[in-house]
SELO-208856 format. One record per atom (N, C-alpha, C, O): residue in three letters; x, y, z. Coordinates in steps of 0.02 Angstrom, whole numbers, padded with zeros to 5 digits, always signed. Atoms other than C-alpha are relative to their C-alpha. Layout:
ALAXYZ...
//
This chain:
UNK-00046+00006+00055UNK+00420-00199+01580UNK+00005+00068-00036UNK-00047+00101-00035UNK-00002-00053+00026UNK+00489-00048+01481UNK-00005-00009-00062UNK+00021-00058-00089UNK-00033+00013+00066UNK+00481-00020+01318UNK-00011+00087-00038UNK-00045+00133-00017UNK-00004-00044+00042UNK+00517+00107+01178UNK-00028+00040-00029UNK-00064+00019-00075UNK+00062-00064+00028UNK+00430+00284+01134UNK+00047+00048-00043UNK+00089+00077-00009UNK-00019-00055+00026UNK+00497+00399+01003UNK-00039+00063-00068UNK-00076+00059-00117UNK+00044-00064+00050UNK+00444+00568+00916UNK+00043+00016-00008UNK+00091+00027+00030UNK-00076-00085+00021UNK+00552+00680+00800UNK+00056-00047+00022UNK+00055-00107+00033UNK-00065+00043-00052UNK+00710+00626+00875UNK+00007-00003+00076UNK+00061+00005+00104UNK-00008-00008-00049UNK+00657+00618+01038UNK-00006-00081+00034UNK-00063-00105+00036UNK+00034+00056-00004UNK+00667+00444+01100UNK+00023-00031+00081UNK+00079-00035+00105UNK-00015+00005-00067UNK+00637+00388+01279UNK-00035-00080+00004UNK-00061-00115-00040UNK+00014+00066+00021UNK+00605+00226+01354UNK-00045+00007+00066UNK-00031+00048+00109UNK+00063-00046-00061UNK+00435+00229+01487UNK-00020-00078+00024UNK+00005-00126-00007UNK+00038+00040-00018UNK+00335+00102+01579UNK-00037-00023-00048UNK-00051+00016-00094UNK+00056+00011+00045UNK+00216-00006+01484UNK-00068+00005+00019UNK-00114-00015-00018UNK+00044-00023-00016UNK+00095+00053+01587UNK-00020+00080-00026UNK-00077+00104-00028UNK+00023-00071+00013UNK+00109+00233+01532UNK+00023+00003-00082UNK+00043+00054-00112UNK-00023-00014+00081UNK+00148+00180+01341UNK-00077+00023-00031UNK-00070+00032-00092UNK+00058-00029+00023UNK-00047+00243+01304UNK+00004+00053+00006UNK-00009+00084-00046UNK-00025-00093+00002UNK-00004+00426+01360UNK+00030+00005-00047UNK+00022+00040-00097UNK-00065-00029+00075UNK+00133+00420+01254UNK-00031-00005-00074UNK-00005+00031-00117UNK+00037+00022+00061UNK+00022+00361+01106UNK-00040+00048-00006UNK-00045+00055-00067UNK+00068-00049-00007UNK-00109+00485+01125UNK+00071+00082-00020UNK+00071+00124-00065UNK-00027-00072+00015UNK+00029+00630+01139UNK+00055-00009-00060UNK+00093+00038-00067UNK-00015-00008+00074UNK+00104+00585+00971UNK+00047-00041-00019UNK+00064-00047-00078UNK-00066+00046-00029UNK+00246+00462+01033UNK-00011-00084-00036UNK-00049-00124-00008UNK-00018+00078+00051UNK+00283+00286+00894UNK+00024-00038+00071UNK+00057-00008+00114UNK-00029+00060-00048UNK+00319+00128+01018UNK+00055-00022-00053UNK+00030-00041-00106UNK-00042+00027+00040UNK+00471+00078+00928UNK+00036-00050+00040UNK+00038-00059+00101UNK-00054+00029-00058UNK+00607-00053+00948UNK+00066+00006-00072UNK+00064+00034-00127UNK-00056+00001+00048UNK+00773-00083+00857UNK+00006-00053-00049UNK+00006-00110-00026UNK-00010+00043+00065UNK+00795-00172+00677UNK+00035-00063+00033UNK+00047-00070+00093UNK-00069+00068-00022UNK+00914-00350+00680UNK+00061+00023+00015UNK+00104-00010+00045UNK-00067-00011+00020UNK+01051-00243+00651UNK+00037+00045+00077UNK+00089+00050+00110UNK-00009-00012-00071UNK+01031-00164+00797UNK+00036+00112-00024UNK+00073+00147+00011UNK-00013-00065+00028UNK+01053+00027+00687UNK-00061+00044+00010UNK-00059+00104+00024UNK+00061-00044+00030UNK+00888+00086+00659UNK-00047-00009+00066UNK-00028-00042+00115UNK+00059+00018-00040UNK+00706+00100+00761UNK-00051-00005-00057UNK-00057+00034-00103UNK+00060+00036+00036UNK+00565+00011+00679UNK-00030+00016+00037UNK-00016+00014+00097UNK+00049-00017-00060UNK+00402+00080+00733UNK-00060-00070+00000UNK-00081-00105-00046UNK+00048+00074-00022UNK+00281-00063+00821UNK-00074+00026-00021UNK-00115+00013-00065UNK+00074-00020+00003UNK+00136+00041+00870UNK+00000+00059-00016UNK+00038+00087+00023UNK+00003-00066+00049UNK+00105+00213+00760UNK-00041+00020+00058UNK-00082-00016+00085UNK+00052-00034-00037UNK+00034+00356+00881UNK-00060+00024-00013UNK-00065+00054-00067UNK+00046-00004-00001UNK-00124+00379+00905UNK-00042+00073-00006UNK-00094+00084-00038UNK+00008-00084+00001UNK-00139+00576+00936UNK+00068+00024+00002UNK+00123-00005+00003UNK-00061-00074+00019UNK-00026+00732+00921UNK+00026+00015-00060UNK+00056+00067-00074UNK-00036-00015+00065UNK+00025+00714+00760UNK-00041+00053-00054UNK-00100+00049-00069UNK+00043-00021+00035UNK+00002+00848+00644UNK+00053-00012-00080UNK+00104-00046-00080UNK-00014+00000+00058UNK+00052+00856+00470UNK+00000+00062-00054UNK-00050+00096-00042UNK+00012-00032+00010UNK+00068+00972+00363UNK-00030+00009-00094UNK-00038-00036-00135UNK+00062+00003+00077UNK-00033+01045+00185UNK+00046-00065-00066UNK+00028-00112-00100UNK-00040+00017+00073UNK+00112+00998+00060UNK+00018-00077+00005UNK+00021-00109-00047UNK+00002+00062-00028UNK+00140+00831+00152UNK-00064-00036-00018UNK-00060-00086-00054UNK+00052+00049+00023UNK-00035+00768+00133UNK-00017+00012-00085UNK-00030-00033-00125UNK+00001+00025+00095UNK-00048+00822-00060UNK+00053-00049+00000UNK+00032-00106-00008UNK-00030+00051+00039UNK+00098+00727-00092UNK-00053-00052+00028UNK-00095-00065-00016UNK+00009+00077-00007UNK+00028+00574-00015UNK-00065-00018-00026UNK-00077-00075-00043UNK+00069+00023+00038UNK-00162+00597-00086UNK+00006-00010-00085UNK-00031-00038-00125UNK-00037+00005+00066UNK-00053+00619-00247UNK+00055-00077-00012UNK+00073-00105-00064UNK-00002+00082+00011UNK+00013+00450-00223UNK-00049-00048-00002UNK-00051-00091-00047UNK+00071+00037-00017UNK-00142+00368-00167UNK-00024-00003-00071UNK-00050-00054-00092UNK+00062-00008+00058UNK-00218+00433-00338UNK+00051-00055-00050UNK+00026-00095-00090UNK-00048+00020+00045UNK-00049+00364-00423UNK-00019-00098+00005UNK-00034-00139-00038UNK+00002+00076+00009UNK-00060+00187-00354UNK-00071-00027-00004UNK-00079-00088-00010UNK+00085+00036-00004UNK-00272+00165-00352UNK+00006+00014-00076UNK-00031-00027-00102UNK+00010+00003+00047UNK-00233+00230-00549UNK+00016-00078-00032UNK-00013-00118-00069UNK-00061+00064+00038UNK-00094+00090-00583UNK-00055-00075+00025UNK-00063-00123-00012UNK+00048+00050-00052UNK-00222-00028-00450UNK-00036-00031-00068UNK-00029-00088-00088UNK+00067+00001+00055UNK-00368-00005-00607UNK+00034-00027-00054UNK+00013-00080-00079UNK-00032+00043+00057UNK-00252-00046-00741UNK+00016-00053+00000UNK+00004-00092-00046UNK-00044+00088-00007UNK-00162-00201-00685UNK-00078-00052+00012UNK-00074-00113+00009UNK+00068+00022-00044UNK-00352-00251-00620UNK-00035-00017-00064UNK-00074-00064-00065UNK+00048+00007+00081UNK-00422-00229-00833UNK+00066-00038-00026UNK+00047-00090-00052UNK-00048+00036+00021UNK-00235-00297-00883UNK-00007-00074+00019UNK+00010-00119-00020UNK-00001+00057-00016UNK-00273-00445-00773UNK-00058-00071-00024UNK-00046-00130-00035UNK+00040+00016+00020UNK-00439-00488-00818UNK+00001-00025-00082UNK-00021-00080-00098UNK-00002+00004+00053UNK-00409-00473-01000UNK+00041-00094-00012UNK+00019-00146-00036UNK-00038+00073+00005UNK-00253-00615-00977UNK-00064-00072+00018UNK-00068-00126-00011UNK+00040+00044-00024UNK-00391-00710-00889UNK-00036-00037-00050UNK-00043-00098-00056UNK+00057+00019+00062UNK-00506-00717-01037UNK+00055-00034-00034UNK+00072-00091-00018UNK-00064+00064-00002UNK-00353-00777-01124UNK+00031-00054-00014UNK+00049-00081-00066UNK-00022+00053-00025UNK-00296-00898-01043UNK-00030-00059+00021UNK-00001-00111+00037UNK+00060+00030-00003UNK-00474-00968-01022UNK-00024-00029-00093UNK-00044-00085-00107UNK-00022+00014+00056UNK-00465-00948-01226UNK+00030-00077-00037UNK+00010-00124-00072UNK-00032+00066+00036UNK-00328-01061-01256UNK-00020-00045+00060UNK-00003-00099+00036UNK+00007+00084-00021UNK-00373-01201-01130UNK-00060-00022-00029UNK-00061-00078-00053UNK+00041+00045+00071UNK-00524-01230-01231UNK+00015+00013-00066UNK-00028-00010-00103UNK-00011+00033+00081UNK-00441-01215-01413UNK+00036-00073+00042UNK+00009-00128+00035UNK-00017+00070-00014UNK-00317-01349-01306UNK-00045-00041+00023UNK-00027-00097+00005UNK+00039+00057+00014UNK-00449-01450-01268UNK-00041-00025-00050UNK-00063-00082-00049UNK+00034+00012+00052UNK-00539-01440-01423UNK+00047-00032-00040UNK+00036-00082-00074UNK-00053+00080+00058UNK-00363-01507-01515UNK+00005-00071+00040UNK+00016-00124+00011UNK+00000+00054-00038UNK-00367-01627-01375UNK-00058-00066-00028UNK-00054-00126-00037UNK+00090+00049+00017UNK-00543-01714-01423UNK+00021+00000-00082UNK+00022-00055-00110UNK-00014+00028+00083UNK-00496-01700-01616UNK+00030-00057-00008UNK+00005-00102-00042UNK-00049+00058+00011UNK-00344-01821-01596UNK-00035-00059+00003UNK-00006-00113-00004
//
């Protein structure tokens, strides 16, 4: 069975026997969206890929962005917890008065 390898814009279609070479030398297993426009990647390659400096700050500069926002919503959530734990015992305490 064949299926779908692309790098960069290079996109070829190989044996599924030799889709592990292709993975190793830097090559996404992709296939095509519903729409039948785009390639959605299946399996992300395994080797060749390099990257470069300004590329990985940004993304360790996201990482820091969403593990900050992570910590907040995480003390925001907790807090509601207490709460919401709060009022169901004042409501049960007006409950038992009646």
């Amino acid at each position: 069975m064949a299926v779908v390898v692309k790098k960069e814009n290079r996109v070829l279609t190989v044996e599924e026997q030799s889709l592990g070479a292709y993975l190793v030398e830097g090559y996404d297993q992709v296939e095509l969206n519903a729409e039948g426009a785009a390639y959605v990647v299946v399996t992300r390659a395994t080797g060749g890929r390099e990257v470069t400096l300004s590329e990985l700050n940004t993304v360790i500069e996201e990482k820091d962005a969403i593990t900050a926002e992570r910590n907040d919503l995480l003390v925001e959530n907790k807090k509601l917890k207490a709460e919401i734990a709060k009022l169901k015992k004042d409501t049960a305490a007006d409950k038992t008065e009646k």
